[in-house]
C-alpha positions as CSV (number, residue, x, y, z in Angstrom):
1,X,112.7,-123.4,-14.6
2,X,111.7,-121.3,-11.6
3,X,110.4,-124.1,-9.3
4,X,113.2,-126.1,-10.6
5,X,115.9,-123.1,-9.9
6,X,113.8,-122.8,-6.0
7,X,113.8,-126.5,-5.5
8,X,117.2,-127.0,-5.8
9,X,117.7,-123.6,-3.3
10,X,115.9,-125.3,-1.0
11,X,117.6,-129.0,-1.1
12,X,121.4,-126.9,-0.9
13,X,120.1,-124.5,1.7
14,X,119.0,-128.0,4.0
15,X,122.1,-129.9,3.4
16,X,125.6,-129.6,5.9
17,X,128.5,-129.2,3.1
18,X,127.0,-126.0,2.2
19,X,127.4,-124.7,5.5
20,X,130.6,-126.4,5.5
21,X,131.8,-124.8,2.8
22,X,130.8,-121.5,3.9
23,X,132.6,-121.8,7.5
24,X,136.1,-122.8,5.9
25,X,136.0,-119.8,3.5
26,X,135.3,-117.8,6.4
27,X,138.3,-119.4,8.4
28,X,140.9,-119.2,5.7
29,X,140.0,-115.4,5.0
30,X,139.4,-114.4,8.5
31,X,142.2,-116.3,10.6
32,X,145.1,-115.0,8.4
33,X,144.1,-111.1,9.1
34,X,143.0,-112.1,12.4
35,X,146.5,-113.2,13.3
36,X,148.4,-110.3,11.4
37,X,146.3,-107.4,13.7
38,X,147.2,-109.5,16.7
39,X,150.6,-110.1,16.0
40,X,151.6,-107.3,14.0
41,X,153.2,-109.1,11.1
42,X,152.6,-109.1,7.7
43,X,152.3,-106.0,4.6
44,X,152.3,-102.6,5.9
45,X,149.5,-101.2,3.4
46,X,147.8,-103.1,0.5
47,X,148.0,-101.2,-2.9
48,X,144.6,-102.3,-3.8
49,X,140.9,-104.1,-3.0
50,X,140.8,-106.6,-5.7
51,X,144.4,-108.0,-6.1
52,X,146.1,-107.3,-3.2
53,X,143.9,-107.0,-0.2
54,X,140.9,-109.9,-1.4
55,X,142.8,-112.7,-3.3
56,X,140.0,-115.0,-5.5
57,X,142.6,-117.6,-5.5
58,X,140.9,-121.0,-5.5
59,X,137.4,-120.1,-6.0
60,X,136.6,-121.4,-9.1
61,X,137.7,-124.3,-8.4
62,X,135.5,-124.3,-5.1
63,X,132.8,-123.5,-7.5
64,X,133.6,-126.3,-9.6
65,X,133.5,-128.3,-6.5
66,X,130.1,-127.4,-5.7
67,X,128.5,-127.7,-9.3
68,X,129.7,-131.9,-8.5
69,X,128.0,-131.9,-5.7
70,X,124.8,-130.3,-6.8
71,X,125.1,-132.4,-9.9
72,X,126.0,-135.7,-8.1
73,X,124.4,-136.0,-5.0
74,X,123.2,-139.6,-4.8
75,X,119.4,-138.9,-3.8
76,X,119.3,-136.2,-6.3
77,X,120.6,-138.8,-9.3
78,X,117.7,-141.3,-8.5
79,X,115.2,-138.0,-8.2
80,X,116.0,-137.5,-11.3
81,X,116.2,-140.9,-12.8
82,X,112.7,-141.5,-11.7
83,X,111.0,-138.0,-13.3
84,X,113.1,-137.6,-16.7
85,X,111.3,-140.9,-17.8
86,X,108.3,-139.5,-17.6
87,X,109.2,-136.2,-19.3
88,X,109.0,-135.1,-22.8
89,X,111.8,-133.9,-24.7
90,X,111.6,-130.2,-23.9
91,X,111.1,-130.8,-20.4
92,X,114.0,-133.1,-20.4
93,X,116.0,-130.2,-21.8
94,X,115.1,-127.3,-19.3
95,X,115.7,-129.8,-16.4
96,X,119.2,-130.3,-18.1
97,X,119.6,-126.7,-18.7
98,X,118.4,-125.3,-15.1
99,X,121.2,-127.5,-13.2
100,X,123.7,-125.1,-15.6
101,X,121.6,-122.2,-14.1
102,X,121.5,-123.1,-10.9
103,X,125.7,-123.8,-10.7
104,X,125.7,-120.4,-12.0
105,X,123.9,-118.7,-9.5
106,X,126.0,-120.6,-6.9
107,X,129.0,-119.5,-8.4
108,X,128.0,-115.9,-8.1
109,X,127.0,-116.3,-4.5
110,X,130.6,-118.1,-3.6
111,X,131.8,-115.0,-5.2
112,X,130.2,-112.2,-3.6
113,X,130.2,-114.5,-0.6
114,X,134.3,-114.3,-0.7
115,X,134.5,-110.8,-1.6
116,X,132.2,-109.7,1.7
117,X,134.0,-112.1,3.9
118,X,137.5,-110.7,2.4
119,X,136.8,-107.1,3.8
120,X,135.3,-107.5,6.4
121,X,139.0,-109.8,6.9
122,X,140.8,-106.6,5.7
123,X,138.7,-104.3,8.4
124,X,139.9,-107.0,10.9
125,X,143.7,-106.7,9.8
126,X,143.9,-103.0,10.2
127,X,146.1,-102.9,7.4
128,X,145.3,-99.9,5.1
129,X,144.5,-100.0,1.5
130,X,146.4,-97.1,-0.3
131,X,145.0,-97.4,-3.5
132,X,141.4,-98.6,-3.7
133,X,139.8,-98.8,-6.6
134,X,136.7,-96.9,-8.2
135,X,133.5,-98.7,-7.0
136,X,132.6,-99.7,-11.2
137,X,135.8,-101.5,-11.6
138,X,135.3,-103.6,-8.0
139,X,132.0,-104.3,-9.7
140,X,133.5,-105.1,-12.7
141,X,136.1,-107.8,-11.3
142,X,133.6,-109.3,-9.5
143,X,131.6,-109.9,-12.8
144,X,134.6,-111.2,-15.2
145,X,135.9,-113.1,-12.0
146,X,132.7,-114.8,-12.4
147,X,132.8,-115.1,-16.2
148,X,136.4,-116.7,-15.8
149,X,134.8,-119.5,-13.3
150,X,131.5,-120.3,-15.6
151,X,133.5,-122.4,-18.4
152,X,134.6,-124.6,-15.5
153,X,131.3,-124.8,-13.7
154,X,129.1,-125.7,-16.9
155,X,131.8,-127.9,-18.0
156,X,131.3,-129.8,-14.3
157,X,128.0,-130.0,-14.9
158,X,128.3,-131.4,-18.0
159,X,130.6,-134.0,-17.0
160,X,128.4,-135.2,-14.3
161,X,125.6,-135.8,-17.0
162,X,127.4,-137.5,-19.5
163,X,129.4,-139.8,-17.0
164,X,127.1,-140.0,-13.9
165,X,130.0,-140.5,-12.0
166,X,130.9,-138.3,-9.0
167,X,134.5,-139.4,-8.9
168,X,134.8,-138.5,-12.1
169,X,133.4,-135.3,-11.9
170,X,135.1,-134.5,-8.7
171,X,138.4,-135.4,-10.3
172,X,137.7,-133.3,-13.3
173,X,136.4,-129.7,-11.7
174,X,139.7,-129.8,-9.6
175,X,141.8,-130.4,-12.3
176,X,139.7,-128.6,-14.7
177,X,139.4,-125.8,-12.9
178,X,142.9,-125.9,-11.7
179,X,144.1,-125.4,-15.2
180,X,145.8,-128.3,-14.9
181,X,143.8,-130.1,-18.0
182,X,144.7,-127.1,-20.5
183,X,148.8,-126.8,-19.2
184,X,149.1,-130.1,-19.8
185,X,147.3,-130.7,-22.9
186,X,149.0,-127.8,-24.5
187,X,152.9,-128.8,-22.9
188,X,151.4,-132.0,-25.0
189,X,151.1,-130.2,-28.3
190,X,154.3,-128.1,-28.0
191,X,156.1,-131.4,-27.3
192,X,154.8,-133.0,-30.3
193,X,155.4,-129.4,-32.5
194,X,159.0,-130.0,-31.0
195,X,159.1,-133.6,-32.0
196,X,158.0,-132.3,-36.0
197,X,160.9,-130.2,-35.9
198,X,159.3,-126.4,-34.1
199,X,160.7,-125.0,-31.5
200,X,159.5,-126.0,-27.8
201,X,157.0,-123.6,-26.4
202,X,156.2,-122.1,-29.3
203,X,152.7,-123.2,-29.4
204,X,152.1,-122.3,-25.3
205,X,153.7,-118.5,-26.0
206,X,150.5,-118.4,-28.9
207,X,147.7,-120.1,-27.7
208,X,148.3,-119.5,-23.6
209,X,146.8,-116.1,-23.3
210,X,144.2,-117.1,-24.8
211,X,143.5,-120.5,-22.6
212,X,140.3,-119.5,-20.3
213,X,143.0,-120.6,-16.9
214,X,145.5,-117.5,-17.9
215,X,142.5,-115.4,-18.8
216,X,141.6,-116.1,-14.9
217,X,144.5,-115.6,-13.5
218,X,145.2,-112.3,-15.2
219,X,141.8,-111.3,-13.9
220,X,142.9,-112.2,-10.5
221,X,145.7,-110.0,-10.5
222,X,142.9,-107.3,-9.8
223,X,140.8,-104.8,-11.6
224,X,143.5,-102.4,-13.1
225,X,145.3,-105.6,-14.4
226,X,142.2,-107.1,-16.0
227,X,141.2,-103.9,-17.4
228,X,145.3,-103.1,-18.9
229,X,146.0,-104.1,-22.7
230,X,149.9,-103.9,-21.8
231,X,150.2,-108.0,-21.9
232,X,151.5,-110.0,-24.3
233,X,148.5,-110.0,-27.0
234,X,148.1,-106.2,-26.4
235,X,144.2,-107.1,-25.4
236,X,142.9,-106.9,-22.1
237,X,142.1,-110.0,-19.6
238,X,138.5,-109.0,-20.0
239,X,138.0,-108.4,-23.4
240,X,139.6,-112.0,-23.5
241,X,137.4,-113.3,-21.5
242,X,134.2,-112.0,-23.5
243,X,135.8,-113.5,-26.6
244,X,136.4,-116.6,-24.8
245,X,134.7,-117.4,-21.9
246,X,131.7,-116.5,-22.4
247,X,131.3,-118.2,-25.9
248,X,132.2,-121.2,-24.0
249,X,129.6,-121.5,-21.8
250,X,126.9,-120.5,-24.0
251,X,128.0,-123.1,-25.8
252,X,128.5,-125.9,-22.9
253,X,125.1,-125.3,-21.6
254,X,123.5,-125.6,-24.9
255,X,125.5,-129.0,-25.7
256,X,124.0,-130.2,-22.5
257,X,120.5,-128.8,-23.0
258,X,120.3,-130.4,-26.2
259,X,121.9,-132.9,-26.4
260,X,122.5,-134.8,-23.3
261,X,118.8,-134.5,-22.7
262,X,118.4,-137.2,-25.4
263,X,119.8,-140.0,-23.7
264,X,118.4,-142.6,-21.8
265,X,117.5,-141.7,-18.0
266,X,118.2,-145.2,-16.8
């Protein structure tokens, strides 16, 4: 899996959207503080690093985004085509398995990326922070802000292998990882609940905070707020997400692993 895990390094390293990528996060971090220190508007002081100061809005959906890309870039499809052929079945399944890996690793890069790029925006604003957090729980957000973005990644990626289809895929990690797919499949539910005589809204109000899109965006909200049990299920965002998100994709990369490495290359 390690050559496998370097080769793909190597092909995103060599290609432009990467780059790409990387100079629009800069921009959209950089020019807002940019344009506050020049023009003196915006907050007086940020309360904190993580929720105030370095919004992760949007990144998992970036990283979604990227996991298509990987997984459907048109050379890398007939690569592939052309070698799983001509591989057993367990080589079949860490192929399947590493593109999981790799998406993974990306996602943790887009992440840390974004954090750096978001001080270094903060230095640039000259806005102070009044209330930083400890250095563990920074650590800590950045690790369950990833956690909260893997389900969607791994689910991209296994999307792209079961339709082959990079509108497809593109389609689903933005509305997939936009939370779009859950709000609207649950508003579908409490509809029909209402229909069989519940009340509307009763099934979102029980099932929401456990959906792995409110997990996210409670652990967006910023370190304190992800580590705080004072919520509606009296459980914290990231002891949700350990019960949730990571099952998940345990579970989505072994579903592709093992199962979508059976069918036919062609």
């Amino acid at each position: 899996m390690i050559a496998l895990l370097r080769s793909d390094a190597y092909r995103v390293l060599h290609s432009r959207w990467i780059w790409l990528v990387a100079a629009i996060v800069a921009f959209l971090l950089l020019a807002p503080a940019l344009m506050m220190r020049w023009t003196s508007m915006g907050p007086v002081c940020y309360d904190d690093l993580t929720g105030s100061a370095l919004p992760m809005t949007g990144v998992q959906i970036l990283a979604a985004a990227m996991a298509a890309i990987v997984c459907c870039d048109r050379t890398d499809i007939g690569f592939a085509r052309s070698i799983l052929s001509s591989l057993g079945e367990r080589a079949r399944m860490v192929w399947f398995a590493e593109k999981c890996v790799f998406s993974l690793v990306l996602d943790a890069v887009l992440i840390v990326f974004t954090f750096v790029v978001g001080l270094l925006g903060l230095l640039a604003s000259g806005v102070p922070v009044t209330n930083p957090e400890p250095a563990w729980q920074v650590a800590a957000w950045l690790g369950f802000t990833w956690l909260c973005s893997a389900p969607y990644v791994v689910l991209t990626v296994l999307v792209a292998h079961l339709t082959r289809s990079e509108g497809v895929t593109t389609v689903f990690a933005v509305l997939g990882a936009g939370g779009l797919l859950e709000g609207g499949l649950l508003i579908g539910i409490d509809f029909l609940y209402a229909l069989l005589g519940g009340e509307f809204l009763t099934v979102t109000a029980a099932v929401g905070p456990w959906l792995p899109a409110e997990i996210a965006s409670a652990v967006g909200d910023g370190a304190r707020t992800m580590l705080s049990a004072e919520n509606a299920v009296q459980l914290a965002p990231a002891v949700r997400a350990l019960i949730v998100c990571l099952p998940l994709t345990v579970a989505t990369v072994a579903v592709d692993a093992l199962l979508v490495s059976r069918r036919d290359a062609a």
